[in-house]
N, C-alpha and C positions, 0 to 999 in steps of 0.2 A: 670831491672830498679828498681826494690824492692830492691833487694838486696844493690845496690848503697846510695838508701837513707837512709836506717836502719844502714850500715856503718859509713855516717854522723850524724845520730842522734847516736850510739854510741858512737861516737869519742867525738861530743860535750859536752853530758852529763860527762863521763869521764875527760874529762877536763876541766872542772868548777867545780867539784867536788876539783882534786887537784892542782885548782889554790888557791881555795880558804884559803886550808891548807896551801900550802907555803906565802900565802900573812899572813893569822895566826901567823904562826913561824918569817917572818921578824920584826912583829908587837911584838912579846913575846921576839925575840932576843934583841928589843932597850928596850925595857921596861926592861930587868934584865941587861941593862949594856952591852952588845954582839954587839956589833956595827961590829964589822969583822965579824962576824956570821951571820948579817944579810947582811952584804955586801955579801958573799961567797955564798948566795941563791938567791940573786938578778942577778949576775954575771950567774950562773950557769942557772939559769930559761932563762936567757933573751941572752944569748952567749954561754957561753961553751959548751951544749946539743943542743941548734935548730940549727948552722951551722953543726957541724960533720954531725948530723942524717940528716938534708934537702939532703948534698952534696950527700948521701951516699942512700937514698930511691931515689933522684931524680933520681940519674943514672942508678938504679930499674926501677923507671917509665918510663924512655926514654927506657929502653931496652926491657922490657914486656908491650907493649901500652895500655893492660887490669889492668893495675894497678896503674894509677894516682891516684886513691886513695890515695893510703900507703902514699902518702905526706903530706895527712891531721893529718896521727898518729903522723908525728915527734910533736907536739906540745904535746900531752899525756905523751907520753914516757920520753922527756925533763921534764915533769911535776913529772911525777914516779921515777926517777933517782934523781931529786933537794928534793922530800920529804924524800927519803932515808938518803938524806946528810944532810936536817932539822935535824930529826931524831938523827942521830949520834951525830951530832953537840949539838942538845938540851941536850941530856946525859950528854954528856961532860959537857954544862955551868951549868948544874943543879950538877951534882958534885961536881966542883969547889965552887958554891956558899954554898953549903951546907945549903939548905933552908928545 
């Protein structure tokens, strides 16, 4: 039973952590002009990452019943993956703009 809730409180802390970063980087992408850039992170947080990963732990969880959990992590994961592509993405506009 410990172990269950420390997993939750892991998970959460973790991700409000980098939501906060990508909600940063869509906020720094309109501000320098990057309007695609902030769209591609919004898309990516909020679609592309939480459907694949839900389908793909859910079918984890139905098949191993000790591990409902792992559905709580798609939201981190999506969150780790969208800051990587911040990340890339900022480089590139920061480049470009030659600031």
């Amino acid at each position: 039973m410990v172990t269950k809730k420390r997993n939750a409180k892991w998970t959460g802390s973790v991700y409000k952590d980098f939501v906060g970063a990508n909600i940063a980087f869509q906020g720094l992408f309109q501000a320098m002009e990057g309007g695609i850039q902030s769209l591609v992170i919004s898309v990516c947080r909020q679609v592309l990452f939480i459907f694949p990963f839900a389908l793909i732990f859910s079918k984890v969880a139905l098949t191993y019943s000790g591990m409902k959990w792992l559905l709580w992590t798609v939201f981190p994961f999506a969150e780790i993956l969208t800051l990587i592509i911040a990340v890339i993405l900022f480089k590139k506009l920061w480049k470009s703009k030659k600031i």
